[in-house]
C-alpha positions as CSV (number, residue, x, y, z in Angstrom):
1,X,0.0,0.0,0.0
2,X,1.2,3.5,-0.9
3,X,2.5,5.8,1.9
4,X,1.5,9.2,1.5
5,X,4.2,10.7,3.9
6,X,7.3,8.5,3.3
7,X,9.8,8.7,6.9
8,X,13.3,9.1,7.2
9,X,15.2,5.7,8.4
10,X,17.7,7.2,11.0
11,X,18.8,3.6,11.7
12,X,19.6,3.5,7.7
13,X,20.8,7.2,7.4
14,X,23.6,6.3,10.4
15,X,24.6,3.5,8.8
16,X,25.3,5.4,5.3
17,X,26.9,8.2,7.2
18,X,29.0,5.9,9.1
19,X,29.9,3.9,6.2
20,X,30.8,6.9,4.9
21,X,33.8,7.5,7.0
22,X,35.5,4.7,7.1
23,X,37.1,6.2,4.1
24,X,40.1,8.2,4.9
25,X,39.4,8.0,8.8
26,X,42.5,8.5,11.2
27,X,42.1,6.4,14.3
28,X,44.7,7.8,16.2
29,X,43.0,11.4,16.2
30,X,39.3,10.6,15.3
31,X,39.8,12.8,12.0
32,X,38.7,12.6,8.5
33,X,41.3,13.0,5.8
34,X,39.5,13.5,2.2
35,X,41.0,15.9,0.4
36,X,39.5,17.0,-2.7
37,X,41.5,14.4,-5.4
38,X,42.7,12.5,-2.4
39,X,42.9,8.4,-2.9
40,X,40.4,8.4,0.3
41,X,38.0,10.9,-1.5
42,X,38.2,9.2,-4.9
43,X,37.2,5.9,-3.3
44,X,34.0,7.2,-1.1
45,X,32.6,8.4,-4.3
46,X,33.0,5.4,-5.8
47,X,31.4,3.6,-2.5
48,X,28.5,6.5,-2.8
49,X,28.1,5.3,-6.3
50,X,27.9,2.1,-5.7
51,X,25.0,3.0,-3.1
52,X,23.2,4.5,-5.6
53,X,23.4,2.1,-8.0
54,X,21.9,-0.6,-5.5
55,X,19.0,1.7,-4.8
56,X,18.1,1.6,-8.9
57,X,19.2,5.3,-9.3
58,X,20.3,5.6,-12.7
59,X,24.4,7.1,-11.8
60,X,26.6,9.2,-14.2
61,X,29.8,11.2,-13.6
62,X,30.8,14.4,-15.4
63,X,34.2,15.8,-15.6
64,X,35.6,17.2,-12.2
65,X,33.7,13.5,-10.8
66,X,30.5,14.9,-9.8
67,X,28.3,11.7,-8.6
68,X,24.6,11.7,-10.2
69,X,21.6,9.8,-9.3
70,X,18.3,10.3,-10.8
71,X,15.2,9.0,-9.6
72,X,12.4,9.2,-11.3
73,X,11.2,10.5,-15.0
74,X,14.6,9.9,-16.8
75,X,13.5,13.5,-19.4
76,X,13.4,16.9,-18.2
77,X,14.7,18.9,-15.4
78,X,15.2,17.7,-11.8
79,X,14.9,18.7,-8.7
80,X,18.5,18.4,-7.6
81,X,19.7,17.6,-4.0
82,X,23.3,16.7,-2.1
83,X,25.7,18.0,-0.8
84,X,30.0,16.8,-0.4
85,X,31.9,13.9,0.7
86,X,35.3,15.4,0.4
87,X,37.2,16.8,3.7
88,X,39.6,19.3,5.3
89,X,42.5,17.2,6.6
90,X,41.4,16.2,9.9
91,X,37.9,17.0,9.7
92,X,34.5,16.3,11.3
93,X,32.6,13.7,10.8
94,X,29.1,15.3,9.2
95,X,30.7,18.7,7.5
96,X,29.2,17.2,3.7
97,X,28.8,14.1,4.4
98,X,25.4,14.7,5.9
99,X,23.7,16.1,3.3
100,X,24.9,13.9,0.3
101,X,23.6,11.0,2.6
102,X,20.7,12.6,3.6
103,X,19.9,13.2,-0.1
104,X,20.4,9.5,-0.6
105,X,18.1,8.7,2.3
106,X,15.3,10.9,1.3
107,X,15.5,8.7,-2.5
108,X,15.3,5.6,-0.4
109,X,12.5,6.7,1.7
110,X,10.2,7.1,-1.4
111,X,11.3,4.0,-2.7
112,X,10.0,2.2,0.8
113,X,6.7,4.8,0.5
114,X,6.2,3.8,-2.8
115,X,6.5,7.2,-3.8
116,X,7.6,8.0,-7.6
117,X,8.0,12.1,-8.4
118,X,6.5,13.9,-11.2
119,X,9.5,15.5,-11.6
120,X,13.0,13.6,-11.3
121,X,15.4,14.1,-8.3
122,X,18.8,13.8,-8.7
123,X,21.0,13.2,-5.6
124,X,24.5,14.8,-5.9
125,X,27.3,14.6,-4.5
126,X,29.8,17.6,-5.4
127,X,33.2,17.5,-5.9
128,X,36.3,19.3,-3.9
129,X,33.5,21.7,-1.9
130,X,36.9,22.4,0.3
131,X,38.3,24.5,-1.4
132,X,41.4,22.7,-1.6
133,X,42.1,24.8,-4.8
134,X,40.3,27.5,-3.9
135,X,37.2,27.1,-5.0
136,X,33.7,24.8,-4.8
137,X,34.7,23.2,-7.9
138,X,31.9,20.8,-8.4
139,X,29.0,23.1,-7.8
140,X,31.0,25.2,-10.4
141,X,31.6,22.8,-12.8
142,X,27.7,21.9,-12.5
143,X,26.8,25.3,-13.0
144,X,29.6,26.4,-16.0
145,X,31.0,29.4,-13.8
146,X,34.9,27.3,-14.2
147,X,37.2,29.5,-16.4
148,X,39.9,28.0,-18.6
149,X,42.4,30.3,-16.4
150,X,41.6,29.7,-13.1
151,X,41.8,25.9,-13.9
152,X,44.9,26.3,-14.9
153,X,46.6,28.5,-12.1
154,X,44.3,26.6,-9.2
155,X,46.8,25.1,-6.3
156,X,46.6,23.8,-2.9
157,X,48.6,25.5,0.0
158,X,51.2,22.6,-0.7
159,X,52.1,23.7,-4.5
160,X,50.3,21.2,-5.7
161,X,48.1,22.2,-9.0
162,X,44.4,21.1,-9.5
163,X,45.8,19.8,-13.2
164,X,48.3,17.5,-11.4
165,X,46.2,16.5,-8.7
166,X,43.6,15.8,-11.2
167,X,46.1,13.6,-14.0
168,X,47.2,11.6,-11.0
169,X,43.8,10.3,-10.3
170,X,42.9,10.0,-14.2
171,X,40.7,12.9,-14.5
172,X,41.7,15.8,-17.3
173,X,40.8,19.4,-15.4
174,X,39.7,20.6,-18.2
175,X,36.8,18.5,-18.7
176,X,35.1,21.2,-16.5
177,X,34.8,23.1,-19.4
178,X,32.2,20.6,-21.1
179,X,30.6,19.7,-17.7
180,X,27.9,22.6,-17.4
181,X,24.7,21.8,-16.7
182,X,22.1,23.3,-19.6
183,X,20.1,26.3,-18.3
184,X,16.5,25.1,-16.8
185,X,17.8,22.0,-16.3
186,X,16.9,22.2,-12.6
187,X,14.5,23.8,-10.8
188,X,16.0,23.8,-7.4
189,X,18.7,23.0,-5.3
190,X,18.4,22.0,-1.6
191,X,21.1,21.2,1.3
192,X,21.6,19.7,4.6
193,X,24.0,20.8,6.6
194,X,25.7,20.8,10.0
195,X,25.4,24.8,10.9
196,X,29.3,24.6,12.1
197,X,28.2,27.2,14.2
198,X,27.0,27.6,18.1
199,X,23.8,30.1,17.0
200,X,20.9,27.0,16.9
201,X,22.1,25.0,19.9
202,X,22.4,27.8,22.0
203,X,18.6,28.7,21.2
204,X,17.7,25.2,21.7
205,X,16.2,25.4,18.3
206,X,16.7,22.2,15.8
207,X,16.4,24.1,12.4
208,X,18.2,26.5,10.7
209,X,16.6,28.2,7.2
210,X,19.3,29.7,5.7
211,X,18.8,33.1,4.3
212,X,22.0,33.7,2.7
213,X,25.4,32.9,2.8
214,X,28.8,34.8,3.3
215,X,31.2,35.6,0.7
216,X,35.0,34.2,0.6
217,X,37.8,36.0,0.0
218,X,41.2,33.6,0.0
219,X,44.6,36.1,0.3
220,X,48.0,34.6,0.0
221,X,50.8,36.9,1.2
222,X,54.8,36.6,1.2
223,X,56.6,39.0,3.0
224,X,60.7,38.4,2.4
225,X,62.9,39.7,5.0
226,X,66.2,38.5,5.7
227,X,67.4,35.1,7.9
228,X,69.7,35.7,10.2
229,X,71.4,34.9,14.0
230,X,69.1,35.4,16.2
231,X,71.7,36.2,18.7
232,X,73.9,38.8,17.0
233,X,71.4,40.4,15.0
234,X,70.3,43.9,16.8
235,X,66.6,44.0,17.3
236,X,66.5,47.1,15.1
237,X,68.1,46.1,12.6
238,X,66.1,43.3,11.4
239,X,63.9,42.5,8.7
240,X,62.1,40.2,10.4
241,X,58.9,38.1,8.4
242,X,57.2,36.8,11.4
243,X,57.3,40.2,12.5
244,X,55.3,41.6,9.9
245,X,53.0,39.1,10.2
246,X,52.4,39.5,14.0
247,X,51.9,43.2,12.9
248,X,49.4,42.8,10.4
249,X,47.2,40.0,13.1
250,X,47.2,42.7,15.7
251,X,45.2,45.4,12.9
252,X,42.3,42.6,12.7
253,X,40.1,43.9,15.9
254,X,40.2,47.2,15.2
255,X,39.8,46.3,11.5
256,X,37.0,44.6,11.9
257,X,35.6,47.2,14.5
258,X,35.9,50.1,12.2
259,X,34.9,48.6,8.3
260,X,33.4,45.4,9.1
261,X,29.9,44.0,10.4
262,X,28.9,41.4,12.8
263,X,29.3,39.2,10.2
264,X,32.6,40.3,9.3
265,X,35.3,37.3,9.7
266,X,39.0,37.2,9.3
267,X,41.2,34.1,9.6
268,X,45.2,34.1,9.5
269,X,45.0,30.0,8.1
270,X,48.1,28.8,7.0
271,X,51.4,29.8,7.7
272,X,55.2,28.7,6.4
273,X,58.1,30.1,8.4
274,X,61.3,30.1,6.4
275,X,63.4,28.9,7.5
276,X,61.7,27.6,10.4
277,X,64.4,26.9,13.4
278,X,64.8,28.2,16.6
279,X,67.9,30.2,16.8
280,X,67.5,31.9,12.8
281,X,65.1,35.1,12.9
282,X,62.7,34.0,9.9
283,X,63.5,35.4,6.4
284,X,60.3,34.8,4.9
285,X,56.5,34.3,5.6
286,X,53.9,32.2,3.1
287,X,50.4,33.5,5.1
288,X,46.7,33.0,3.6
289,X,44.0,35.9,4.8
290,X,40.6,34.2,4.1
291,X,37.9,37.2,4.7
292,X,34.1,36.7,5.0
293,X,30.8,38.8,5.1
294,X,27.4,38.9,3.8
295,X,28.0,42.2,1.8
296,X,29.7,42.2,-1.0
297,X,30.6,46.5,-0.5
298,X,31.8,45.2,3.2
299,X,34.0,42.4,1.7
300,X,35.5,44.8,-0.8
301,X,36.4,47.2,1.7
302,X,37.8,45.0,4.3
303,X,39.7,43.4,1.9
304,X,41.2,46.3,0.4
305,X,42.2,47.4,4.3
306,X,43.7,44.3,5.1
307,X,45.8,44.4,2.0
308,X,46.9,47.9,3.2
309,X,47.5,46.8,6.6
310,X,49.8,44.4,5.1
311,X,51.9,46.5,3.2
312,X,52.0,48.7,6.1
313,X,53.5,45.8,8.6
314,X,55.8,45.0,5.5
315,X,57.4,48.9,5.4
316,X,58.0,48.7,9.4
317,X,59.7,45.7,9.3
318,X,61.5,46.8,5.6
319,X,60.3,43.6,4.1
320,X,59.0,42.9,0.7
321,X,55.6,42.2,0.4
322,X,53.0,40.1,-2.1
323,X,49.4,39.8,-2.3
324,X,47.5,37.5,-4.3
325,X,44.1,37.6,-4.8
326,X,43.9,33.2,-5.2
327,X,39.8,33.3,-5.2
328,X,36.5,35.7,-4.5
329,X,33.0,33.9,-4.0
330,X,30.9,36.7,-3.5
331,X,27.8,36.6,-0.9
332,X,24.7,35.2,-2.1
333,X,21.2,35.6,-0.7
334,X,18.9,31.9,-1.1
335,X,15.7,31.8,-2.8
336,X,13.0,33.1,-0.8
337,X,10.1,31.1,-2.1
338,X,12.1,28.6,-1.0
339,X,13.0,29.8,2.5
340,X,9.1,30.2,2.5
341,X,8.3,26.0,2.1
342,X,11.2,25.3,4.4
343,X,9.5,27.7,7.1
344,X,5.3,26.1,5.9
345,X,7.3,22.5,6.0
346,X,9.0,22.7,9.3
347,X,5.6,24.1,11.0
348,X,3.6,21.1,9.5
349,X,6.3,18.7,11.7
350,X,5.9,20.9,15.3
351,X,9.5,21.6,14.6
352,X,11.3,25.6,15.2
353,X,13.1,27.4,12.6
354,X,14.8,30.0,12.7
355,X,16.2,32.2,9.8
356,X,19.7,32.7,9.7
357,X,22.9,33.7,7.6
358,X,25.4,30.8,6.7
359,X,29.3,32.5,7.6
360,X,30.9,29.3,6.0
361,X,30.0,29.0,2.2
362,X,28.1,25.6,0.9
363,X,27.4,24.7,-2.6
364,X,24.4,25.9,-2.3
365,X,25.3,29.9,-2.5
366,X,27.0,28.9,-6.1
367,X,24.1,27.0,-7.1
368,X,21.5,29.9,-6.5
369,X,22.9,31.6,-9.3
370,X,22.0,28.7,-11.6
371,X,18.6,28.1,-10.1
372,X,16.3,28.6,-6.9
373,X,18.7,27.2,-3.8
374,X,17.7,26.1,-0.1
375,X,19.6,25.4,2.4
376,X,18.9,23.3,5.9
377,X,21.1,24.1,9.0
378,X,21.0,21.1,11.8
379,X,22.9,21.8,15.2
380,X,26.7,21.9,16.0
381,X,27.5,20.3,19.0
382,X,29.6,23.4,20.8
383,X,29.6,25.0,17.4
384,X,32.8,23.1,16.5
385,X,33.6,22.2,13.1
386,X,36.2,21.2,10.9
387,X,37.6,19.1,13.8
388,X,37.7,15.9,15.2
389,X,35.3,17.2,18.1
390,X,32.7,18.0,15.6
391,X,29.1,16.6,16.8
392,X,25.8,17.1,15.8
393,X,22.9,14.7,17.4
394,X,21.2,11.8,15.5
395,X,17.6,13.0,16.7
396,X,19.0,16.6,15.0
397,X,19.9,15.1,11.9
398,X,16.9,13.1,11.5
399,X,14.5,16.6,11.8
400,X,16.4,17.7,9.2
401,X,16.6,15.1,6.7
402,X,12.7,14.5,7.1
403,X,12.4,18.3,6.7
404,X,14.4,18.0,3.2
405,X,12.3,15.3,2.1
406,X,8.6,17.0,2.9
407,X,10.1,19.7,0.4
408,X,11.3,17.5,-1.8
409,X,8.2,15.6,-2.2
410,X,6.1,19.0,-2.3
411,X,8.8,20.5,-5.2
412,X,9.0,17.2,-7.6
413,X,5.7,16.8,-7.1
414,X,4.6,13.2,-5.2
């Protein structure tokens, strides 16, 4: 008999999450390692694949390794839903992972409800959301926003280029180009997500509706001093890197204070000391500045401040300085008719939402440009993420996912 309300498993979501990460899972520290291209990440999209593949989705890969599963009419557009798999090194254990099971989940919950959509729903899960590279590559990709040039300058903090890293695991970058999803080929795009933040758990509220999302803005900076003794050198007569960077970290407060917003966020992420010994005053200083907010004008402005500051801190300590822009993701606000089911849908399940602004970006602020985008914040445990320590409830995660699937079913039309 048909089920007119198909329910989320949470017995059968666990086990897909948890399944999940045994790929690329560091026992000694309780970390995920999945770097975008990684072996580990490679092989859980081939296990998410095979998942799909099991359920009768009908699976397809594009260029960059974007996983597909459609469900449903195989002709016209979809309703598309997912999220990541891939990691920071060390990461949590439902930052993307979540949502591209989730997706999964809601699929298989129709299936057991006997539920077929009018429209097809295809689960996704993105490639290198990370930002290993620098960008979200696989919501790009989907979404043609890639450029020739940026594929071919994108590298990790390590050197490494997204070509290389690419060619070693048989993919050609530039596949990207071809991998763009025609326009009006879907008419949404929804996420679940872990909020990474402490705002919903410290209401005591299990929902977040995001409203919009924060831009990125990823500086790298080399300041060139000179290495010397650390003994015989004069204070005042150094041209000390570190220096200049502890300079420049100091102007953040008041930085933020005088151009910035409550959403205003600046992170010193990593850093390479050169040389890097205890007795030689550093010569140089490899630093990335990654700046957020939800205004584009605010971004603009801080960043153009911070690049100052920089220079600044550089001419005190009479070191040579370099900025480089490596990538911009501009704010986005989410689709409001969208926000609107989320809030109708949560009501109908007795569950509180509140509206809120995303500070981390998602693949679902570079989807909105492409078609309407929703996004579904479940809470942080602490508001820790990107961590081993990162938590977020079962009970949580099941609201959630049973909220993405009500809109689901109400959007492709069940």
């Amino acid at each position: 008999m048909k089920n007119a309300s198909p329910t989320i498993d949470k017995s059968r979501l666990r086990r897909l999450v948890e399944e999940a990460n045994r790929f690329g899972f560091n026992g000694l520290t309780g970390g995920h390692n999945r770097p975008g291209y990684s072996d580990a990440d490679m092989a859980v999209r081939d296990w998410f694949a095979g998942e799909m593949m099991r359920a009768g989705l009908v699976v397809s890969r594009d260029g960059v390794n974007n996983i597909f599963g459609r469900y449903g009419p195989a002709d016209g557009p979809c309703i598309m839903v997912g999220s990541h798999l891939d990691t920071v090194p060390e990461g949590g254990a439902f930052d993307g992972v979540l949502g591209a099971c989730a997706a999964l989940e809601c699929v298989l919950a129709m299936q057991d409800a006997d539920v077929v959509p009018k429209t097809g729903i295809t689960v996704v899960a993105t490639a290198e959301e990370e930002g290993r590279f620098g960008g979200m590559l696989g919501s790009q990709t989907i979404t043609g926003a890639v450029t020739p040039d940026w594929l071919e300058q994108a590298a990790d903090s390590d050197g490494i280029s997204l070509v290389d890293a690419m060619q070693d695991q048989g993919l050609d970058a530039r596949a990207a180009m071809d991998s763009g999803w025609q326009p009006g080929s879907i008419k949404a795009f929804l996420e679940l997500h872990i909020e990474q933040g402490p705002v919903l758990e410290g209401a005591a509220i299990p929902i977040g509706i995001v409203n919009g999302v924060s831009g990125v803005c990823n500086l790298h900076v080399r300041l060139d001093g000179i290495a010397n003794h650390s003994g015989t050198t004069p204070m005042d007569m150094r041209a000390d890197a570190f220096a200049g960077l502890a300079l420049f970290a100091n102007t953040i407060p008041e930085l933020i204070e005088t151009s910035g917003t409550s959403q205003s966020r600046i992170t010193i992420g990593k850093v390479d000391l050169i040389p890097n010994t205890a007795h030689t005053i550093p010569g140089t200083v490899e630093f990335s500045i990654i700046l957020r907010d939800t205004s584009e004008e605010v971004m603009r402005r801080l960043r153009d401040r911070a690049m100052e500051n920089v220079e600044a801190a550089a001419r005190s300590h009479r070191l040579d300085c370099a900025i480089d822009e490596k990538s911009w993701l501009p704010p986005v606000a989410l689709d409001p008719a969208l926000r609107s089911l989320l809030r109708g849908e949560s009501e109908r399940l007795g569950l509180a939402a509140l509206e809120m602004p995303s500070g981390a970006g998602h693949d679902a602020q570079t989807m909105q440009a492409f078609c309407p985008s929703g996004l579904i914040f479940v809470p942080s445990r602490g508001g820790i993420s990107h961590s081993p320590q990162e938590w977020s409830d079962w009970a949580d995660m099941e609201k959630g996912a049973q909220l993405m699937l009500n809109a689901l079913c109400k959007l492709a039309g069940t």
